[in-house]
mmCIF file as Biopython writes it, N, C-alpha, C and O atoms, coordinates in Angstrom:
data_model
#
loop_
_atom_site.group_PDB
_atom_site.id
_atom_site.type_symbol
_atom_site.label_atom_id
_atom_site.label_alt_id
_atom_site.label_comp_id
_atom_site.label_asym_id
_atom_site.label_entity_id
_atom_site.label_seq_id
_atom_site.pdbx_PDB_ins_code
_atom_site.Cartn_x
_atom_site.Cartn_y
_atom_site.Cartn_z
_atom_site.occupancy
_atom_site.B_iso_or_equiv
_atom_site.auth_seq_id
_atom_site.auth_asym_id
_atom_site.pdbx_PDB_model_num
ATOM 1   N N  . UNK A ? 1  ? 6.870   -8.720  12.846  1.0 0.0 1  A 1 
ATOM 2   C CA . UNK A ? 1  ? 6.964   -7.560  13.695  1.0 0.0 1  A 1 
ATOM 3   C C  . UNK A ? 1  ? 7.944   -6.575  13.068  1.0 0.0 1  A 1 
ATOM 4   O O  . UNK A ? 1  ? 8.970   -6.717  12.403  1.0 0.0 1  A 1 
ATOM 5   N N  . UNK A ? 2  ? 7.046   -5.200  13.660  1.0 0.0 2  A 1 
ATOM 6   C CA . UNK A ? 2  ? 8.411   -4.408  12.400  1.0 0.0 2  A 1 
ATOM 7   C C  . UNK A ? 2  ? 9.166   -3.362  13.570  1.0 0.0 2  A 1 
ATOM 8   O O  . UNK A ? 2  ? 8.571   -2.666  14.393  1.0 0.0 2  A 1 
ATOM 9   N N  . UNK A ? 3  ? 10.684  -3.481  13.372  1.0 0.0 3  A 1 
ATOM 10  C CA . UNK A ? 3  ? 11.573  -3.160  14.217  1.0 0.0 3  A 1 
ATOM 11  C C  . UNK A ? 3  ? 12.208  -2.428  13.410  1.0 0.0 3  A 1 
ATOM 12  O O  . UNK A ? 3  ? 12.688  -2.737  12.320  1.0 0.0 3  A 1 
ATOM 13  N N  . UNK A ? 4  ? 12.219  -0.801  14.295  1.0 0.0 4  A 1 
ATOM 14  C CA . UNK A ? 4  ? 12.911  0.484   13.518  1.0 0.0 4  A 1 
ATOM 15  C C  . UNK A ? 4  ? 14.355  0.685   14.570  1.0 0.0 4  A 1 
ATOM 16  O O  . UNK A ? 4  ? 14.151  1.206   15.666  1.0 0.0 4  A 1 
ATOM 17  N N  . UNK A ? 5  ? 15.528  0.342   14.275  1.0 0.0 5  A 1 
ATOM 18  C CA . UNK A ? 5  ? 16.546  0.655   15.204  1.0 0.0 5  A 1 
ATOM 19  C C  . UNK A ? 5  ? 16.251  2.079   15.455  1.0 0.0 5  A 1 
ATOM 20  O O  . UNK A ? 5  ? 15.359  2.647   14.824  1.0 0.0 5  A 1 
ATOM 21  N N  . UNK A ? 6  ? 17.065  2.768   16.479  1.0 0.0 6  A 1 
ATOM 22  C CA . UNK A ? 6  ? 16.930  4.442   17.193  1.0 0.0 6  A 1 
ATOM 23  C C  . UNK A ? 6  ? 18.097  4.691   17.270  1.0 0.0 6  A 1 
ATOM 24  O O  . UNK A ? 6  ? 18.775  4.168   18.155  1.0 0.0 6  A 1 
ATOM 25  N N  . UNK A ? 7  ? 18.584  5.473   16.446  1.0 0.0 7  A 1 
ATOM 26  C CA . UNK A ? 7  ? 20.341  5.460   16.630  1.0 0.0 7  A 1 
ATOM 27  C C  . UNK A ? 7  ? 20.444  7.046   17.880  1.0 0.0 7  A 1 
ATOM 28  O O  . UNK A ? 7  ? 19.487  7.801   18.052  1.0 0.0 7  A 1 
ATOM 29  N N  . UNK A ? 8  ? 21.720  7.199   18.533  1.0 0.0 8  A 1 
ATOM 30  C CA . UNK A ? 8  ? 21.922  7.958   19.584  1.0 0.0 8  A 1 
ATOM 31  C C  . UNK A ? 8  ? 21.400  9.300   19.293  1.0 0.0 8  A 1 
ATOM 32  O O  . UNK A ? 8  ? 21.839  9.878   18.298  1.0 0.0 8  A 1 
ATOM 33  N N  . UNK A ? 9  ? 20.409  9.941   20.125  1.0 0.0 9  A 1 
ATOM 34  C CA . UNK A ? 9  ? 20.166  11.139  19.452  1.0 0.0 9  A 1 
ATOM 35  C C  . UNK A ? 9  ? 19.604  11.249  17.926  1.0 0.0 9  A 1 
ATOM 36  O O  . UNK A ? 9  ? 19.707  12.244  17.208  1.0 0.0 9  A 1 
ATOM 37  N N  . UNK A ? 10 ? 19.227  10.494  17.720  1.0 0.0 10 A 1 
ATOM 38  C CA . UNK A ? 10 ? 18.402  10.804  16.959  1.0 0.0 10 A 1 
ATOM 39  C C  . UNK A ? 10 ? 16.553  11.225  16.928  1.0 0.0 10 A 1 
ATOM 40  O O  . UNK A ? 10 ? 15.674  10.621  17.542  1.0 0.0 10 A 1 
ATOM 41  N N  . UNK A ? 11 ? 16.389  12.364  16.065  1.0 0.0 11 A 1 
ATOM 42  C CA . UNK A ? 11 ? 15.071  12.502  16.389  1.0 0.0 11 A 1 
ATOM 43  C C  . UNK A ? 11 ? 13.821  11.398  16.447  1.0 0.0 11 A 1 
ATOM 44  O O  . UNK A ? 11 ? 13.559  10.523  15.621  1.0 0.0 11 A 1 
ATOM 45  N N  . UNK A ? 12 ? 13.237  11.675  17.507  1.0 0.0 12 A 1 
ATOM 46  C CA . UNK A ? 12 ? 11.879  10.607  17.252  1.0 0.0 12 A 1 
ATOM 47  C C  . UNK A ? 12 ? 10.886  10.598  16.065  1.0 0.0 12 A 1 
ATOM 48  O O  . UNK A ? 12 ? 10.456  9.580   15.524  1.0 0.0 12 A 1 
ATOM 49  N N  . UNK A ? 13 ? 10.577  11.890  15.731  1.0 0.0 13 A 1 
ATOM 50  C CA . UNK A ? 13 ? 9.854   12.253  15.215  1.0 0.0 13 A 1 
ATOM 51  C C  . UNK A ? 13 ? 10.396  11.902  13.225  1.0 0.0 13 A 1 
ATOM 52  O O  . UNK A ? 13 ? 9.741   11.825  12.185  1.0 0.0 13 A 1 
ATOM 53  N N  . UNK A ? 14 ? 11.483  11.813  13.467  1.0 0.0 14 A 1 
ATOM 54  C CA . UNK A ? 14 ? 12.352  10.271  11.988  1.0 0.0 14 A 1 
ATOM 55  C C  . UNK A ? 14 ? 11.714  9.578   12.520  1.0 0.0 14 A 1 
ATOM 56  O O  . UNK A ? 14 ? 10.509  9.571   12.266  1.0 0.0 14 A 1 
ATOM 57  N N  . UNK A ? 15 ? 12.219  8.772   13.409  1.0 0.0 15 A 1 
ATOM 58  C CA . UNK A ? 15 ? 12.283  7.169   13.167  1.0 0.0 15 A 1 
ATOM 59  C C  . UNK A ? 15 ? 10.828  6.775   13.365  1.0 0.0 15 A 1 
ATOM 60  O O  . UNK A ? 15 ? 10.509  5.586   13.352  1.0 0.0 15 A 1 
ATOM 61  N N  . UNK A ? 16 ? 9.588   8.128   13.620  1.0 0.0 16 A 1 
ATOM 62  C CA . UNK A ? 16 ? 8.311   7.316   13.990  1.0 0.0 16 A 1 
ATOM 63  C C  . UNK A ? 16 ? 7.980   7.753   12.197  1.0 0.0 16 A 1 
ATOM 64  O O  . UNK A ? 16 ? 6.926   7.181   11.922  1.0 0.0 16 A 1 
ATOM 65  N N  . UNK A ? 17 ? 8.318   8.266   11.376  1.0 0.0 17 A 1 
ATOM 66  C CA . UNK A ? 17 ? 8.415   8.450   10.496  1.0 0.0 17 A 1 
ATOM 67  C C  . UNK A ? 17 ? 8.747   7.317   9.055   1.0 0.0 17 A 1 
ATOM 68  O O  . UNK A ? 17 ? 8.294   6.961   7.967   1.0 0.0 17 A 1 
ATOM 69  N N  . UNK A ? 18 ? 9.692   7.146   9.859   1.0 0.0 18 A 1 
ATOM 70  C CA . UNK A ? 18 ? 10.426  5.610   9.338   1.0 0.0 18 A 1 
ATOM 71  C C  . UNK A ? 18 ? 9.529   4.440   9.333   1.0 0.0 18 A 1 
ATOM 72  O O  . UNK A ? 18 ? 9.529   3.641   8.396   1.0 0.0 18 A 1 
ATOM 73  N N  . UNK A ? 19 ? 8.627   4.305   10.550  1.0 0.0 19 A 1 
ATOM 74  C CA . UNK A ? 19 ? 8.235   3.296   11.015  1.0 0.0 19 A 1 
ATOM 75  C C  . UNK A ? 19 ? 7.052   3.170   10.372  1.0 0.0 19 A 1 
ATOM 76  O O  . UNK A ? 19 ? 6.683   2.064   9.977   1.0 0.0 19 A 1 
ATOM 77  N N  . UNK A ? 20 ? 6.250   4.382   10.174  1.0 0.0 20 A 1 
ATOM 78  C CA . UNK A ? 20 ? 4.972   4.335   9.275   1.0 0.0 20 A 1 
ATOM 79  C C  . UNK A ? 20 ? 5.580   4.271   8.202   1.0 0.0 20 A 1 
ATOM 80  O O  . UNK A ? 20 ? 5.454   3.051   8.092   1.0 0.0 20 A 1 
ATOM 81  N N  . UNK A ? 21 ? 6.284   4.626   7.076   1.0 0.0 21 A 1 
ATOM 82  C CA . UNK A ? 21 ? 6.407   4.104   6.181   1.0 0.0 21 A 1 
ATOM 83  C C  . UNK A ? 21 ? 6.547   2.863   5.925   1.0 0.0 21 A 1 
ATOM 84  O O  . UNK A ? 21 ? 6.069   2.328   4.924   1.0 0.0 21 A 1 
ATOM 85  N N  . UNK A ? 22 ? 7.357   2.154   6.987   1.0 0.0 22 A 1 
ATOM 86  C CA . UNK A ? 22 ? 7.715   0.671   6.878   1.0 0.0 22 A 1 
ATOM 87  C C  . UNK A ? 22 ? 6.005   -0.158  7.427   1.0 0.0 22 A 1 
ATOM 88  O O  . UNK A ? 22 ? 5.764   -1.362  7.351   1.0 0.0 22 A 1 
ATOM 89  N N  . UNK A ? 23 ? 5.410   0.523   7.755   1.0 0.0 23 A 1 
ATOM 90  C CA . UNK A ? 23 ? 4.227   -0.246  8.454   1.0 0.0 23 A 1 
ATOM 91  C C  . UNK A ? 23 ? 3.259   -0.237  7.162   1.0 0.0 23 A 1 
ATOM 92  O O  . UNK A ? 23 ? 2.791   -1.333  6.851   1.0 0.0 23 A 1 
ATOM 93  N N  . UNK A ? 24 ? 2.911   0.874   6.382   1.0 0.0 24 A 1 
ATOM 94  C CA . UNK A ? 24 ? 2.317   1.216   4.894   1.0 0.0 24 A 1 
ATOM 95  C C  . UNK A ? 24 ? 2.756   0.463   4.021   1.0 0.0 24 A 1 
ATOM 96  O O  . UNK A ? 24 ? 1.918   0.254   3.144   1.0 0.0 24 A 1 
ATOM 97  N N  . UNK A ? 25 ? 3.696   -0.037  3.874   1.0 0.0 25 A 1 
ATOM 98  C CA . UNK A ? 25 ? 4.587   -0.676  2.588   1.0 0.0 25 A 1 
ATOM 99  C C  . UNK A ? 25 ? 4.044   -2.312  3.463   1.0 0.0 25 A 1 
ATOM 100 O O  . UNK A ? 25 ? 3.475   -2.996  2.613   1.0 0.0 25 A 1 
ATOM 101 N N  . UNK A ? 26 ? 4.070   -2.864  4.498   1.0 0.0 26 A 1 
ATOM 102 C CA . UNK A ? 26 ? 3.376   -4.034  4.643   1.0 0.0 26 A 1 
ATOM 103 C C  . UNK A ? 26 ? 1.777   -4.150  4.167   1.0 0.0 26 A 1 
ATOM 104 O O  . UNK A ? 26 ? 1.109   -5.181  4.240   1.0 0.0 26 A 1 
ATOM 105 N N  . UNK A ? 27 ? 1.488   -3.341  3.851   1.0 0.0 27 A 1 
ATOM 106 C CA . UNK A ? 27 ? -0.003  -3.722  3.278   1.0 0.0 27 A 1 
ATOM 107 C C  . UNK A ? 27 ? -1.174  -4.086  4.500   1.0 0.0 27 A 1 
ATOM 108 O O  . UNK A ? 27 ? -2.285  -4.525  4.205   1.0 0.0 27 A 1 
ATOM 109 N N  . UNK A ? 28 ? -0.815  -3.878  5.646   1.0 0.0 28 A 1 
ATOM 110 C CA . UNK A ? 28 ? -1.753  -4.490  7.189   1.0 0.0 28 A 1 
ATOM 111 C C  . UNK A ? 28 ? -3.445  -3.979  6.788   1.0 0.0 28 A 1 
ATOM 112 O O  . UNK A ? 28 ? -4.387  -4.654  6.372   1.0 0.0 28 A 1 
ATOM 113 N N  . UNK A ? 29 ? -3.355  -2.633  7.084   1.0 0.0 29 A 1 
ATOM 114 C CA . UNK A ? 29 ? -4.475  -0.934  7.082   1.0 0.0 29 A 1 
ATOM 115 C C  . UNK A ? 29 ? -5.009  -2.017  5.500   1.0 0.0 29 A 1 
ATOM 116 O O  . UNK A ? 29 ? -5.804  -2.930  5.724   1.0 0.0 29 A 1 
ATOM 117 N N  . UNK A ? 30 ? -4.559  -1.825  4.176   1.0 0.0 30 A 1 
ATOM 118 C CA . UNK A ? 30 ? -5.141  -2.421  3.253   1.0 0.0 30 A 1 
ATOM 119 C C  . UNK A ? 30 ? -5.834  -3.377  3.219   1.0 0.0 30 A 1 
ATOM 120 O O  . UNK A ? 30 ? -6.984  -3.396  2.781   1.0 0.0 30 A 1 
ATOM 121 N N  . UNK A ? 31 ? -5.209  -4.325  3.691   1.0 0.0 31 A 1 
ATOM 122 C CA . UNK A ? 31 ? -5.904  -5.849  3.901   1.0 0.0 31 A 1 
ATOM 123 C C  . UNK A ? 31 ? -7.370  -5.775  5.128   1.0 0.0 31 A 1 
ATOM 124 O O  . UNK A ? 31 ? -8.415  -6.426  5.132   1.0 0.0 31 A 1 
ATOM 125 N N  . UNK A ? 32 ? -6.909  -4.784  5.995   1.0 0.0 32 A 1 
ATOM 126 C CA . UNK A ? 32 ? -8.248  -4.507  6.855   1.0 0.0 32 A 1 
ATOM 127 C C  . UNK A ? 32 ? -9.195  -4.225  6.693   1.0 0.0 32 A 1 
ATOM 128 O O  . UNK A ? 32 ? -10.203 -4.798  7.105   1.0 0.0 32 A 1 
ATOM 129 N N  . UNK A ? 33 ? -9.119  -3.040  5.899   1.0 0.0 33 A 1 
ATOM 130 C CA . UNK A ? 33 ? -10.101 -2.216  5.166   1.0 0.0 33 A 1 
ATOM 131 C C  . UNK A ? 33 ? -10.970 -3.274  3.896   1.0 0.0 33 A 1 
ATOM 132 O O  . UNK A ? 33 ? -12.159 -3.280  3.575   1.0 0.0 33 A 1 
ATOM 133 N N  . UNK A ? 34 ? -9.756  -4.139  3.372   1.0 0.0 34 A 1 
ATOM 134 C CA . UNK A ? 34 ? -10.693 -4.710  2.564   1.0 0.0 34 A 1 
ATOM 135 C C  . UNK A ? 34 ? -11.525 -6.163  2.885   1.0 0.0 34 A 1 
ATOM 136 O O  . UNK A ? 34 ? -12.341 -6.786  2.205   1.0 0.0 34 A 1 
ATOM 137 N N  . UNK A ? 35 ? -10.871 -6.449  4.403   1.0 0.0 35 A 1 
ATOM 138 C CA . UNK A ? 35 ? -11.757 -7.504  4.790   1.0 0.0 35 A 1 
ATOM 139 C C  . UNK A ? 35 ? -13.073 -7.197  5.730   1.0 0.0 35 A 1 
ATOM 140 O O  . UNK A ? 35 ? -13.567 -8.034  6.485   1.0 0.0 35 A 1 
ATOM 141 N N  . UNK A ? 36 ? -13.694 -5.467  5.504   1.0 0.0 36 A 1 
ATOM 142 C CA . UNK A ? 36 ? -14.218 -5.148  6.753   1.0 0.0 36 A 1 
ATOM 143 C C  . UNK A ? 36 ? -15.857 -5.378  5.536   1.0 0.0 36 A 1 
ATOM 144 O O  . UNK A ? 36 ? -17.027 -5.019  5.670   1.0 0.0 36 A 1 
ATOM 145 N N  . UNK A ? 37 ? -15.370 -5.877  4.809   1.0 0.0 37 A 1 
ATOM 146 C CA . UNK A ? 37 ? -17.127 -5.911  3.741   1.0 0.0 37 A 1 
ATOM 147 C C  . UNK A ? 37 ? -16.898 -7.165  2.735   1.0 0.0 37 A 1 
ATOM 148 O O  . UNK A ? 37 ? -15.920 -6.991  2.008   1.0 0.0 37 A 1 
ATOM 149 N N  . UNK A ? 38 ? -17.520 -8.274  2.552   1.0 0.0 38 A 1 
ATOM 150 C CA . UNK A ? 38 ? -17.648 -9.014  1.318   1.0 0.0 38 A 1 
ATOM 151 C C  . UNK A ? 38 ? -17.495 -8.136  0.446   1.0 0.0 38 A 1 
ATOM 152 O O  . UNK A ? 38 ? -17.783 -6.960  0.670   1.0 0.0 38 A 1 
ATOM 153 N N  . UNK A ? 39 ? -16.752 -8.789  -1.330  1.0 0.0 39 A 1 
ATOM 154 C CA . UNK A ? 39 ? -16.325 -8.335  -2.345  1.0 0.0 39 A 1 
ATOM 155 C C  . UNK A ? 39 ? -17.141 -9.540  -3.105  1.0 0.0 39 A 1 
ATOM 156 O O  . UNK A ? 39 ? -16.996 -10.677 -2.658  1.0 0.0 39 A 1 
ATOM 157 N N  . UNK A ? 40 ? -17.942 -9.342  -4.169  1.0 0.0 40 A 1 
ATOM 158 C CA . UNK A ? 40 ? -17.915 -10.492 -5.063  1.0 0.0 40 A 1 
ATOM 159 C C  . UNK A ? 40 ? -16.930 -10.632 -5.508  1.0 0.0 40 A 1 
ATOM 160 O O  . UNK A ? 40 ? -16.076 -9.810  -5.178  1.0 0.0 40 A 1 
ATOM 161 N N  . UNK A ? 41 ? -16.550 -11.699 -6.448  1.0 0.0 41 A 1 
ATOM 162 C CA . UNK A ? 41 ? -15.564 -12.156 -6.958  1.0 0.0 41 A 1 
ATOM 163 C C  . UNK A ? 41 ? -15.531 -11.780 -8.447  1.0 0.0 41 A 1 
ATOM 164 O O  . UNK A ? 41 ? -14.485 -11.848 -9.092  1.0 0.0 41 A 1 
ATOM 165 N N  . UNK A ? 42 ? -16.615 -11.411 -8.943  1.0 0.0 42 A 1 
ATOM 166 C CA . UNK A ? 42 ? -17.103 -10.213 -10.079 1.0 0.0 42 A 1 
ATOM 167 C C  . UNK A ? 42 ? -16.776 -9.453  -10.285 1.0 0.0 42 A 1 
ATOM 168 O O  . UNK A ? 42 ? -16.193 -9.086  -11.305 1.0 0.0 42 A 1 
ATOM 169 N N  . UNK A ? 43 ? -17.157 -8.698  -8.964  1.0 0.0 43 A 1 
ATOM 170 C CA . UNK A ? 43 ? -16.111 -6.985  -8.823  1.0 0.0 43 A 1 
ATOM 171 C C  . UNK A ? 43 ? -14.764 -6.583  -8.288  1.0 0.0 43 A 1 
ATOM 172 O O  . UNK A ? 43 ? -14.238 -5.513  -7.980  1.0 0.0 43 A 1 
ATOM 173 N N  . UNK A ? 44 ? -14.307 -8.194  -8.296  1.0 0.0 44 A 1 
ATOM 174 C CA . UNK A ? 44 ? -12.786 -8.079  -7.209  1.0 0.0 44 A 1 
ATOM 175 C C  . UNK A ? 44 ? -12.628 -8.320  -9.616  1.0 0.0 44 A 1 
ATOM 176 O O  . UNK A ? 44 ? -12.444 -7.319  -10.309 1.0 0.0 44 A 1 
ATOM 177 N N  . UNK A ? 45 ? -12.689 -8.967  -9.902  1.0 0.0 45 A 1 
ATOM 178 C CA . UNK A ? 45 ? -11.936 -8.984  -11.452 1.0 0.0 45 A 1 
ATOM 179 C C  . UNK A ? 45 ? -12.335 -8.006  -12.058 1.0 0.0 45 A 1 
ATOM 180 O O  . UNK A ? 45 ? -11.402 -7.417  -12.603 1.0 0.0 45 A 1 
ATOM 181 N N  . UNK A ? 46 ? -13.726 -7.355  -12.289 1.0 0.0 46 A 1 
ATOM 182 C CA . UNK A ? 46 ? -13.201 -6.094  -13.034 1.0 0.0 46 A 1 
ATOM 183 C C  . UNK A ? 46 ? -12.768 -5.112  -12.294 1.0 0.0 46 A 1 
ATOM 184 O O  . UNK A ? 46 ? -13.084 -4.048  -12.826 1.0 0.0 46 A 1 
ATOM 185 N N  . UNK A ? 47 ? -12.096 -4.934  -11.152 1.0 0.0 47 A 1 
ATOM 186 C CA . UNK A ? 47 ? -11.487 -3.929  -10.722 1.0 0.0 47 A 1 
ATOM 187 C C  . UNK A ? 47 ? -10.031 -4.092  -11.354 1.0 0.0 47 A 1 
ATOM 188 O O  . UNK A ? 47 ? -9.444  -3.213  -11.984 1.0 0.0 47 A 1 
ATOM 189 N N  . UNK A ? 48 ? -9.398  -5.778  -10.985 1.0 0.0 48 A 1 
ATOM 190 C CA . UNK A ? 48 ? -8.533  -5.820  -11.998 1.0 0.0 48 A 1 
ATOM 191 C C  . UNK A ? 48 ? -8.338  -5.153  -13.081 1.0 0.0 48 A 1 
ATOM 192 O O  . UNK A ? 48 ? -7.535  -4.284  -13.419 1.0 0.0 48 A 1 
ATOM 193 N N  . UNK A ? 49 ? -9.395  -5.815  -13.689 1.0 0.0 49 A 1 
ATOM 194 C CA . UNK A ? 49 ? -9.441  -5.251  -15.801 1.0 0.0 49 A 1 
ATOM 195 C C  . UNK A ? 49 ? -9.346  -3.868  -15.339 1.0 0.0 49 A 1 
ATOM 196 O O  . UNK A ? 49 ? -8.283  -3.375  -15.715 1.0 0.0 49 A 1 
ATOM 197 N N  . UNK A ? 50 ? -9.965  -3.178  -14.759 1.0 0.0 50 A 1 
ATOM 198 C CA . UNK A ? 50 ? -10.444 -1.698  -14.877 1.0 0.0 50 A 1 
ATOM 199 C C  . UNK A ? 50 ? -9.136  -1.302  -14.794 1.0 0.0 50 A 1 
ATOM 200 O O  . UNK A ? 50 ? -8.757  -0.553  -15.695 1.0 0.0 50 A 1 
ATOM 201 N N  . UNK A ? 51 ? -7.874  -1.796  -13.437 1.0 0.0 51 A 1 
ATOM 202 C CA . UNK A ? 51 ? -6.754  -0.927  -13.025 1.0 0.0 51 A 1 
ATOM 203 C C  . UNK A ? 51 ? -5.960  -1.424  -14.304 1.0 0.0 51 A 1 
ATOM 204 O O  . UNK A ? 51 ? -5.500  -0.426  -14.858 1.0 0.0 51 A 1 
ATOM 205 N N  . UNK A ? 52 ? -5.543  -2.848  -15.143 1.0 0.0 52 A 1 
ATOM 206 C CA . UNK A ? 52 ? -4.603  -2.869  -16.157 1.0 0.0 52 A 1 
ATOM 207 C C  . UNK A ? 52 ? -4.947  -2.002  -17.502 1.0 0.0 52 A 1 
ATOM 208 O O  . UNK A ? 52 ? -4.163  -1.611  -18.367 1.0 0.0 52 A 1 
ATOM 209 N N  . UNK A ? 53 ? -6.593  -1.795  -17.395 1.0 0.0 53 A 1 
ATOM 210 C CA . UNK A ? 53 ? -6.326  -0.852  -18.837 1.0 0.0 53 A 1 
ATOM 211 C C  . UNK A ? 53 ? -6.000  0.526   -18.752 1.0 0.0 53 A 1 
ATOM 212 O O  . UNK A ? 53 ? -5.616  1.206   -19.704 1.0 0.0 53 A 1 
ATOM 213 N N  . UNK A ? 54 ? -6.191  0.988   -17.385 1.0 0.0 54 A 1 
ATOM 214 C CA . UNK A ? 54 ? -5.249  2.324   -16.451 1.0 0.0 54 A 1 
ATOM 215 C C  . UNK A ? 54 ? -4.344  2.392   -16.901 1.0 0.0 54 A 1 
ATOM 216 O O  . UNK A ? 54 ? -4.071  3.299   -17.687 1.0 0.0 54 A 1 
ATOM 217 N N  . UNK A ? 55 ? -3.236  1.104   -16.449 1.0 0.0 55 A 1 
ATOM 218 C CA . UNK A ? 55 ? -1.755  0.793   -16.442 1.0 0.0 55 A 1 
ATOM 219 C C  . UNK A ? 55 ? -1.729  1.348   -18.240 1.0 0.0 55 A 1 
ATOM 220 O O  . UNK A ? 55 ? -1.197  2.380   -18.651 1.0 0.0 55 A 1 
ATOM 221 N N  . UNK A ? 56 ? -2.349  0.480   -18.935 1.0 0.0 56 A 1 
ATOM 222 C CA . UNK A ? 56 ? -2.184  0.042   -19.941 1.0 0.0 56 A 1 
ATOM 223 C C  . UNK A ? 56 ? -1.712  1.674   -20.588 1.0 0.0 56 A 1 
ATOM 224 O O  . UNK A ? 56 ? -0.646  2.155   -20.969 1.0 0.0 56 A 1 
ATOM 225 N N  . UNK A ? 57 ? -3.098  2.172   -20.473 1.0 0.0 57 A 1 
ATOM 226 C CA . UNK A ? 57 ? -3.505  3.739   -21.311 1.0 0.0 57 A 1 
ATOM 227 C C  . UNK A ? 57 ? -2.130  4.920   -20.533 1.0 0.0 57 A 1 
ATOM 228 O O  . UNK A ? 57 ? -1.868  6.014   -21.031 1.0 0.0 57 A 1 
ATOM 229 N N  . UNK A ? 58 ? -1.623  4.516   -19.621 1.0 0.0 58 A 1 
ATOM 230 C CA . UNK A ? 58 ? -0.690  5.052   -19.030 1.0 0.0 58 A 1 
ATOM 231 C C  . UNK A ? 58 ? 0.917   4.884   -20.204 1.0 0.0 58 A 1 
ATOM 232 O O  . UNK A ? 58 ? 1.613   5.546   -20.973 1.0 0.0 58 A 1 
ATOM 233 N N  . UNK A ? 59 ? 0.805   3.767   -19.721 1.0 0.0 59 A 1 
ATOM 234 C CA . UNK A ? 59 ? 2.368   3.178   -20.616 1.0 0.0 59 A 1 
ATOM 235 C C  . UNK A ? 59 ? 1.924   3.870   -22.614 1.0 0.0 59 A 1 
ATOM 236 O O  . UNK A ? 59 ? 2.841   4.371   -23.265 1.0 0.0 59 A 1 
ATOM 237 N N  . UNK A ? 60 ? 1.040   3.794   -22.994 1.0 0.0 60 A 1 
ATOM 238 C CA . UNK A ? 60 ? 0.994   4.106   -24.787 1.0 0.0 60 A 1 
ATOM 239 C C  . UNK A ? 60 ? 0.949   5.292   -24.696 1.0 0.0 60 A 1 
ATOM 240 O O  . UNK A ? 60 ? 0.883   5.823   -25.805 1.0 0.0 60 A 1 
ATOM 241 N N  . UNK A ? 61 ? 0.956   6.162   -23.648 1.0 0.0 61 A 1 
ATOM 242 C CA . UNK A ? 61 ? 0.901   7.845   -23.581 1.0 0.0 61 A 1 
ATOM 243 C C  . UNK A ? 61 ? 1.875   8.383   -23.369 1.0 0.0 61 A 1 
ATOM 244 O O  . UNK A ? 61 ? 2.001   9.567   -23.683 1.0 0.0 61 A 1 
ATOM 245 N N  . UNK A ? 62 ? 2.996   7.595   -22.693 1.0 0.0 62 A 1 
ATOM 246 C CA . UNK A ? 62 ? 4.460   7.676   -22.184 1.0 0.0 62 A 1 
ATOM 247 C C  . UNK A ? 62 ? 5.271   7.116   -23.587 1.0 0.0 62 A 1 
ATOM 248 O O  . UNK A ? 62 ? 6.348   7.676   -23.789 1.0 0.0 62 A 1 
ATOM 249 N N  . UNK A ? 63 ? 4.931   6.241   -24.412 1.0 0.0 63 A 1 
ATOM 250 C CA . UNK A ? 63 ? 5.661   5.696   -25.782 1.0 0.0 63 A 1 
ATOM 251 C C  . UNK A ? 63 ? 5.418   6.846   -27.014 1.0 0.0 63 A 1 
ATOM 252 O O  . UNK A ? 63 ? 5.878   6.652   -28.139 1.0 0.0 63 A 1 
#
């Protein structure tokens, strides 16, 4: 459970701010979305391959 303290006077419109970020960074919405359809297990690995040679072509462009 994710618990945003509310300090005195402080705006709501932070801490509901706060709270979606902290709710995004758990990964929930992600994991939903990706359990709302079968994935082969084919296209769950080259999505892998596909995102590390991303990474990859990223990092030798930055060197």
């Amino acid at each position: 459970m994710i618990i945003i303290p509310v300090k005195e006077g402080e705006n709501i419109e932070r801490a509901l701010k706060r709270f979606k970020r902290k709710f995004e960074k758990t990964g929930v919405i992600k994991e939903l979305r990706g359990r709302q359809m079968f994935t082969k297990p084919s296209v769950k690995r080259r999505a892998v391959v596909k995102k590390a040679v991303y990474i990859q072509s990223l990092q030798r462009q930055e060197d």
